[in-house]
N, C-alpha and C positions, 0 to 999 in steps of 0.2 A: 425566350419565354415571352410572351404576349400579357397585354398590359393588363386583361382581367386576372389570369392566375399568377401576376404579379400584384397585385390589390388585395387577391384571398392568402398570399402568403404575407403580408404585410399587413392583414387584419388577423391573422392568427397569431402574428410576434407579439403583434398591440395586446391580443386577448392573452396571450402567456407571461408577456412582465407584467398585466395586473394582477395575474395569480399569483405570480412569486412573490408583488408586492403583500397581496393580503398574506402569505406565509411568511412575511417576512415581518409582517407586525404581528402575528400572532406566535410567533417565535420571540419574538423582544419583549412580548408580555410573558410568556415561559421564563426568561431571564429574570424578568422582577419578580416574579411570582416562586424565585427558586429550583424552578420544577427541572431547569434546563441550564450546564455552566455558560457556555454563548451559543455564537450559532457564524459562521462566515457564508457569507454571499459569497457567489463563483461568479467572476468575470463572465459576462456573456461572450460570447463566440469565441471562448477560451477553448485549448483542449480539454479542461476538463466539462466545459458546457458542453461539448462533442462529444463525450463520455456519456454523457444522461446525468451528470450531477450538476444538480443547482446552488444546491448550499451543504457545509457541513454543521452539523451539529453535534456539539461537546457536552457530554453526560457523564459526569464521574471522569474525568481524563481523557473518554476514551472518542475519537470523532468519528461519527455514523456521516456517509452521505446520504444525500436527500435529494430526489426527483420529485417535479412540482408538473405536473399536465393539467389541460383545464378542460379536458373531456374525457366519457368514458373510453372511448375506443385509443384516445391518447394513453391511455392509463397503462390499458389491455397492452399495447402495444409496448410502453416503454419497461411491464414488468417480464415479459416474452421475452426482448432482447438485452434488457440488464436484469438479470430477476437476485440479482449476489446485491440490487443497490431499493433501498426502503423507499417507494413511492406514494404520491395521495394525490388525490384531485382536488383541487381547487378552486371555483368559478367567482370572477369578478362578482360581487352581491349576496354570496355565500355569507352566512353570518358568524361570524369570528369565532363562537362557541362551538361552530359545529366541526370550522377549519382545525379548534383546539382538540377535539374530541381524536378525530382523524389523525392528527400528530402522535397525541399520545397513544394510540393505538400501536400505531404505525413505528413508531421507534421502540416502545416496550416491546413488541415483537423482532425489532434487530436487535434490540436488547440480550433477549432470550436466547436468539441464534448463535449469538458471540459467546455466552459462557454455552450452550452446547458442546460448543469447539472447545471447551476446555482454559477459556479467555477469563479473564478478569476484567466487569466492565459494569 
């Protein structure tokens, strides 16, 4: 690998942990605010980070995973190849109300999926 698309991939890691970071405060504002019971960060370059989950999140018992991309085509791409796993996007500068919006969308609808099946959650 040659040292410029060794740079572009090392400026997209940099742009991917500051998304997860802003989901990950606006997750720990869900926790104070009740909305959400916690929420676990995945170890980076874990298998489950290899999987497409970044974090779990615990609502009522029950733990949804969470995929965090910070472009559209990122998005596109990780709902195509994991689409059984709740995704959102998130860009560094995004404003935390809108990251909040996008959460609760975004898990109310795995929410919904899980008692389809017949689940409790």
């Amino acid at each position: 690998m040659g040292n410029i698309e060794r740079r572009f991939r090392e400026i997209g890691e940099m742009r991917g942990r500051g998304s997860e970071q802003l989901v990950g405060a606006t997750l720990e504002m869900m926790v104070q605010k009740r909305e959400i019971d916690e929420f676990e960060r995945i170890e980076p370059r874990s298998e489950l980070d290899y999987r497409g989950i970044d974090f779990f999140v615990i609502i009522k018992g029950k733990r949804f995973p969470l995929q965090v991309k910070s472009s559209r085509r990122g998005l596109k791409e990780a709902r195509k190849e994991h689409p059984e796993i709740p995704a959102i996007r998130a860009r560094p500068g995004d404003p935390i109300e809108k990251i909040h919006r996008r959460l609760k969308t975004e898990l109310g609808q795995a929410r919904a999926r899980y008692r389809r099946k017949g689940c409790r959650g």
